[in-house]
N, C-alpha and C positions, 0 to 999 in steps of 0.2 A: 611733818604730817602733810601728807597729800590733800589739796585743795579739792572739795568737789566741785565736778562741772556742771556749768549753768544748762538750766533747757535749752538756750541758744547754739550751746558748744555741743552738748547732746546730738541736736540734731543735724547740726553741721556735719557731725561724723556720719551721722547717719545718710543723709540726704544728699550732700554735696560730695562732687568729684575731685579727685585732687589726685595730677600725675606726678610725681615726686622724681627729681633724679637718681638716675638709675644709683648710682654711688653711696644716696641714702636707703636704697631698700635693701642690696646686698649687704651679704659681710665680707670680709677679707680675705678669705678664701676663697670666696667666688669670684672676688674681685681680681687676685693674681690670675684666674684662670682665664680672666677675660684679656690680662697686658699679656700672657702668655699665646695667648690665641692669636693678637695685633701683631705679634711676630712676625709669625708665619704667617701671615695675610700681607705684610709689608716685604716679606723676601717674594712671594708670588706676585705681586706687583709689580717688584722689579723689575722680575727675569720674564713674566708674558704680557708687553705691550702691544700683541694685536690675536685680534680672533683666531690665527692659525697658531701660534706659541700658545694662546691658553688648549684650545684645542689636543696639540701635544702633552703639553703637560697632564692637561686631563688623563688620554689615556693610558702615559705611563703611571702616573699614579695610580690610575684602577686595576690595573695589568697586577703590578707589585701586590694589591690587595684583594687580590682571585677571582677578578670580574673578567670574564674571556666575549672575544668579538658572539654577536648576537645572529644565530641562524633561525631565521626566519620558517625555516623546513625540521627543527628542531625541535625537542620537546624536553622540557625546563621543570626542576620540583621546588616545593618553597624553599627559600635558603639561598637558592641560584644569582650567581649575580652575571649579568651579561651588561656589553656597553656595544654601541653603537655611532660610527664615526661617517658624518654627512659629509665627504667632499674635503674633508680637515681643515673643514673651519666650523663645524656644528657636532655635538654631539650628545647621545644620551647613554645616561647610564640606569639601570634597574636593578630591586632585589626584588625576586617573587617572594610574596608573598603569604601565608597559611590560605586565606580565602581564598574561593575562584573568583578568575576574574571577572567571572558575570557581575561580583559585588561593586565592579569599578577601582580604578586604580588611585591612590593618591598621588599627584603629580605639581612639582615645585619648575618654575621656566622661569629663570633667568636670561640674559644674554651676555653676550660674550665681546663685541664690537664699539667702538666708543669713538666719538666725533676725531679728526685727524685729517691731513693732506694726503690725498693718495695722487703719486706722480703721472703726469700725462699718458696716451701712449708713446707718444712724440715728445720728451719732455727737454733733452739735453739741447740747446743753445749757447750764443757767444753773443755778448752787446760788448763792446769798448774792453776789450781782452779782460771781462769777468766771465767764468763759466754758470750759467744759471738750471735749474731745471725748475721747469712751469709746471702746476699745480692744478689739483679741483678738491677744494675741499670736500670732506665727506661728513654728511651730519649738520646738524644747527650749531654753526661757531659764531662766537664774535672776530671776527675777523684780525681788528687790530689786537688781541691778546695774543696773537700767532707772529708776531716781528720782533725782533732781537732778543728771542731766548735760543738757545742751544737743540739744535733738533738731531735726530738719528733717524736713520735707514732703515726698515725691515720689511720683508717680504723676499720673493720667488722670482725668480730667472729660468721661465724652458726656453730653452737654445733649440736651433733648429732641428738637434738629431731628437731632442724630447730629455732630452737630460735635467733635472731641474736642478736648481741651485738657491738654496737656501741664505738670502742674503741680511745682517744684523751689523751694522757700522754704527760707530758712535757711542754705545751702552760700556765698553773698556775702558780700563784705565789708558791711556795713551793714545786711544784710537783719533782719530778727528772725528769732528762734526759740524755740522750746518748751519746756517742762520740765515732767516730774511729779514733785510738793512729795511729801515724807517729813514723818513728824513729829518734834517736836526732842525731844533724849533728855531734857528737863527733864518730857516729859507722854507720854512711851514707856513706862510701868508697863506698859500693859495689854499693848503689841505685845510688849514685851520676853518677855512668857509665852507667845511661839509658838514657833513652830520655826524654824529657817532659812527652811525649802522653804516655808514660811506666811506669815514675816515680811512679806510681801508680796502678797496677793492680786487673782487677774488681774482682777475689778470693780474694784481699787483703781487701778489702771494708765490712771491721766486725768489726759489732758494738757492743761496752762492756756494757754489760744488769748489771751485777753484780760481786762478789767478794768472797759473805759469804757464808763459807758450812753451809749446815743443822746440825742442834747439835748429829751428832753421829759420832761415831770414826770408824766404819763400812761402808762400802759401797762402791762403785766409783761415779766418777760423782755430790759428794754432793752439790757444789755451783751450778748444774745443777736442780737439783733436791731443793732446795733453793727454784731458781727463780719459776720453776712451782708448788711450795708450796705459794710462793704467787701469781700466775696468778690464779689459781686454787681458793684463798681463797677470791680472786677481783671479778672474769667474771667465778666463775665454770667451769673451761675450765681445759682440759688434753693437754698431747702435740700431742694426734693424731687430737684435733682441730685447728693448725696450718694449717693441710693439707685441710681445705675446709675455709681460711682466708683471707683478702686481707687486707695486713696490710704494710702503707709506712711511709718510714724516711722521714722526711723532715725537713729544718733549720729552731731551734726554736727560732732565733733572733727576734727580736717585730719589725716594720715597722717604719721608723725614717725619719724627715725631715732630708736633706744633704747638708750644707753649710751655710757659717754667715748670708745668706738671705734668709734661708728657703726655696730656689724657686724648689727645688727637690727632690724627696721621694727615699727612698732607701728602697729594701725587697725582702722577696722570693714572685715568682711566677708573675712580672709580665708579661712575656709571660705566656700564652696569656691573663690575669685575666684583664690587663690595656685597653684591649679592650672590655673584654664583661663586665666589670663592666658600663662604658659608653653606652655602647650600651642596655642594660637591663635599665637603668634609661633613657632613649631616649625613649624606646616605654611604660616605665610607665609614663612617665611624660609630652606626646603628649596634647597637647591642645587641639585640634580639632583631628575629626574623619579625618585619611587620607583620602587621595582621593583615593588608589591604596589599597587593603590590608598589612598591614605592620606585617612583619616576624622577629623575632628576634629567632635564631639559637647559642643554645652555643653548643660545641659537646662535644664529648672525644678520645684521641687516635691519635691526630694530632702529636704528639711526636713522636710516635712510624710509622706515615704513615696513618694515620688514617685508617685503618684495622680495622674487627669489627664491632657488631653490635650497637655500640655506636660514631662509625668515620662518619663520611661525605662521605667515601667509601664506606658506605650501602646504605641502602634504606629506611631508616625511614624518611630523609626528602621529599625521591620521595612519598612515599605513602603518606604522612601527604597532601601534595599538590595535589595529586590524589582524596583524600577524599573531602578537598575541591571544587573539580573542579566538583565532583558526584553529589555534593550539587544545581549546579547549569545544568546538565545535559550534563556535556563536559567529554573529557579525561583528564587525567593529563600533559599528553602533552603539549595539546593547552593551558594553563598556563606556564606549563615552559617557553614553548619557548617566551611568551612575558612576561616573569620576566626580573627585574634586580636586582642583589644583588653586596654588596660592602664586601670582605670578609676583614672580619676587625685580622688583626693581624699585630705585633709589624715587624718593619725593625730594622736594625742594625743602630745606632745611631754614627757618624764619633766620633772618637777616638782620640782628638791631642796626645796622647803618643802611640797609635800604630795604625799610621795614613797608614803604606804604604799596609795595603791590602783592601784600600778604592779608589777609583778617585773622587776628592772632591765637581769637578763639577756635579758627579750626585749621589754623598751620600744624605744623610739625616742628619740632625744635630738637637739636642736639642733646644728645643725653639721656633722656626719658624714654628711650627703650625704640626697637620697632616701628614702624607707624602702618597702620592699616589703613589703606585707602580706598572707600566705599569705590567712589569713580575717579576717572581724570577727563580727560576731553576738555573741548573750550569752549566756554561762552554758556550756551545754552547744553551743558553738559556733551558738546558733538563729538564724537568717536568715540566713546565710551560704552564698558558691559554693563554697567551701574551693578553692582553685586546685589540679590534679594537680603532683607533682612532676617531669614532664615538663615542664610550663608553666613554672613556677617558674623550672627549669633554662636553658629558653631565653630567656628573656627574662633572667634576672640573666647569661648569657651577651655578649646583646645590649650590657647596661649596661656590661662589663667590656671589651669589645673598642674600645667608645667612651669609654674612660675615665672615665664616670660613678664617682663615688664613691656609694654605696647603702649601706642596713642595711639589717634586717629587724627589724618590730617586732611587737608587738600590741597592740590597745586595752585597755590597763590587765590586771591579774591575771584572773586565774581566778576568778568570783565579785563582782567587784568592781564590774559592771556591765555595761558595751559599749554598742554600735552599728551600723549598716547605712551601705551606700553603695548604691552602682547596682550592684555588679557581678553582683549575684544575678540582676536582672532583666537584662541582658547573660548572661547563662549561661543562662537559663533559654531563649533563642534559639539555643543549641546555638551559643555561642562560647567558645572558651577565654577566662579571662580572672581579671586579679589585679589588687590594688588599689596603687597607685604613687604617692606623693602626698607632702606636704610635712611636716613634724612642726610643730605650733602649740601654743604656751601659751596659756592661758587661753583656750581653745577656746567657741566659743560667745558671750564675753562680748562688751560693746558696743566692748570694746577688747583686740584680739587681739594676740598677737607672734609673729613669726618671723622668721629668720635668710635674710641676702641669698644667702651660700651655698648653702642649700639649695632657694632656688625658682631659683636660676642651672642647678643639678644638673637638676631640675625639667624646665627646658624642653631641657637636653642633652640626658635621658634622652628624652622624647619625641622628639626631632629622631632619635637614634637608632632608634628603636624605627621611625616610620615610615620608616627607611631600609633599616631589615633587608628580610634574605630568608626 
């Protein structure tokens, strides 16, 4: 015989919130569908560790699924799917529509780019017959998480006649790869007297290429002259083809489920990869023609402030939406301004071992779904769009009617620090817009985690979102 509940219990259901993990709201079918989705989320992971491989892959995957290059001079009926490739490192992809686009389009902006060492111009040197090549980190690192783990190569080689050469070392089975040496703690007296954020300084951040001179007893410089004896006999490259190269370090560790129950993935690059991988399989994988045109946005450059003619601080998505709007005999304005986008990138996920620069009432925690972030910015909420609670409203509306499981979080306490996305410079275009994105531990580092549940939510809530009216 079932108990009745008290007026206390009563109201408690009624009145009080409670986010549950995600694990207790689904069933078991949902649930496969989300280890199934963690898949494929962990082989893309693998194979595009910089903004130009996701880029690629983006567009052949849209290619395969009848999304053809975007003509501007064109004219497009609902159903259409065109993409659009910035420089191949930025790209968007669209379905038109049923509505015109005078109603505004719905549009999701990820990014594509993630903290990493991009090599010098001038990067190859010789100290004490080790081969090294110097560094500028790219993005907010901690510096010492970047020495004695296993790094790889990738990036572009144009050689003088303009030829490019597509370079990726390190990710094979057999291949070599890189590492920058620390000192041992037996002769660490002196580093031990710096700070954390010092223990490591970014001149120190040099990665060892090699070891063997070249076979002559003459020369300087031979383990130098070595390695560009084999870059040279690889990719026909001199060393004055470093100076026109864009070539990055990044951790060549392979992408691993984390813990006795699988329920979490660990790797490089999920900021921001864990959002636009969901959101890229959201507008492939639409059932029905939207009713709004649907935008899918990955950038590049958000790391750095997104500066550049591949950041969300240009103008490639205003004119792409301009183009549109030509099509139908409008400015690009009158779209903006009745757009909505959800700028999807990761929050900071609460920490129980370094809980105290979080308030835990409006963090964000693994598991419990999506987290909707009104603003981010620091301190005094600075660089942030702060989303109206109109927006707020329909969009957590949207989630709720699609059975998205969501919270709401913010980046860390009050004081404690923060952070920017894209959404400022998407508002700043007179678009509504709020930050939607996945919770991640150890944010930033060469080796990230997060939970399969919550980028499965990820690409529901987008599929949603571009489905609204």
């Amino acid at each position: 015989m079932s108990e009745t509940k008290t007026e206390v219990e009563l109201l408690q259901e009624k009145l009080l919130m409670e986010k549950k993990h995600v694990a207790q709201v689904i069933d078991d079918a949902e649930y496969q569908k989300a280890m199934d989705f963690a898949e494929g989320y962990k082989k893309f992971l693998n194979d595009c560790k910089t903004e130009r491989e996701v880029a690629k892959f983006v567009v052949a995957e849209a290619e395969k699924r009848g999304f053809v290059p975007f003509d501007k001079f064109g004219s497009y009926k609902e159903g259409d799917k065109v993409y659009y490739l910035n420089r191949k490192k930025a790209v968007i992809l669209a379905v038109i529509g049923k509505n015109s686009i005078s109603e505004g389009a719905h549009i999701a902006a990820a990014h594509i780019d993630s903290p990493r060492l991009d090599l010098k111009p001038n990067p190859l040197y010789e100290s004490n017959e080790i081969a090294l090549f110097k560094t500028h980190y790219y993005g907010g690192i901690k510096k010492y998480q970047w020495t004695t783990i296993p790094l790889s190569l990738h990036g572009i080689i144009v050689r003088k006649d303009g030829t490019e050469i597509e370079v990726s070392i390190g990710e094979k089975e057999g291949e070599p790869q890189f590492i920058i040496s620390d000192i041992l703690p037996h002769l660490s007296k002196e580093q031990d007297k710096r700070t954390l954020d010092g223990g490591i300084l970014g001149e120190e951040l040099n990665i060892i290429v090699g070891s063997r001179p070249f076979k002559s007893d003459k020369g300087s410089e031979l383990v130098k002259l070595n390695i560009l004896k084999l870059l040279n006999e690889k990719y026909g490259i001199t060393e004055e083809d470093f100076l026109t190269a864009e070539l990055e370090a990044v951790p060549a560790a392979k992408v691993n489920d984390i813990g006795f129950d699988r329920s979490l993935v660990g790797g490089y690059g999920h900021d921001d990869r864990v959002c636009a991988y969901p959101e890229v399989m959201a507008i492939f994988d639409l059932d029905e023609i939207p009713e709004h045109t649907a935008i899918a946005v990955l950038a590049d450059k958000e790391e750095t402030g997104s500066d550049g003619n591949t950041g969300l601080n240009s103008s490639y998505l205003r004119y792409f939406i301009a183009d549109l709007a030509r099509m139908e005999g409008l400015m690009g304005r009158d779209v903006l301004s009745k757009s909505k986008c959800i700028s999807a990138d990761v929050n900071a996920a609460f920490d129980p071992t370094f809980s105290s620069p979080f308030e835990a009432r409006n963090a964000s925690f693994l598991n419990k779904g999506i987290v909707v972030t009104k603003y981010t910015g620091a301190r005094g909420k600075g660089g942030t769009s702060d989303a109206s609670a109109e927006f707020v409203g329909y969009v957590t509306r949207v989630f709720n009617n699609a059975d998205v499981c969501w919270q709401m979080g913010e980046l860390g306490a009050v004081d404690a620090g923060g952070g920017g996305t894209v959404a400022k410079y998407v508002a700043n275009m007179d678009i509504d817009v709020i930050d939607v994105g996945v919770p991640v531990l150890s944010m930033h580092a060469p080796y990230e985690v997060i939970s399969k549940l919550d980028i499965y939510m990820a690409n529901k809530a987008t599929k949603s979102f571009f489905m609204a009216n």
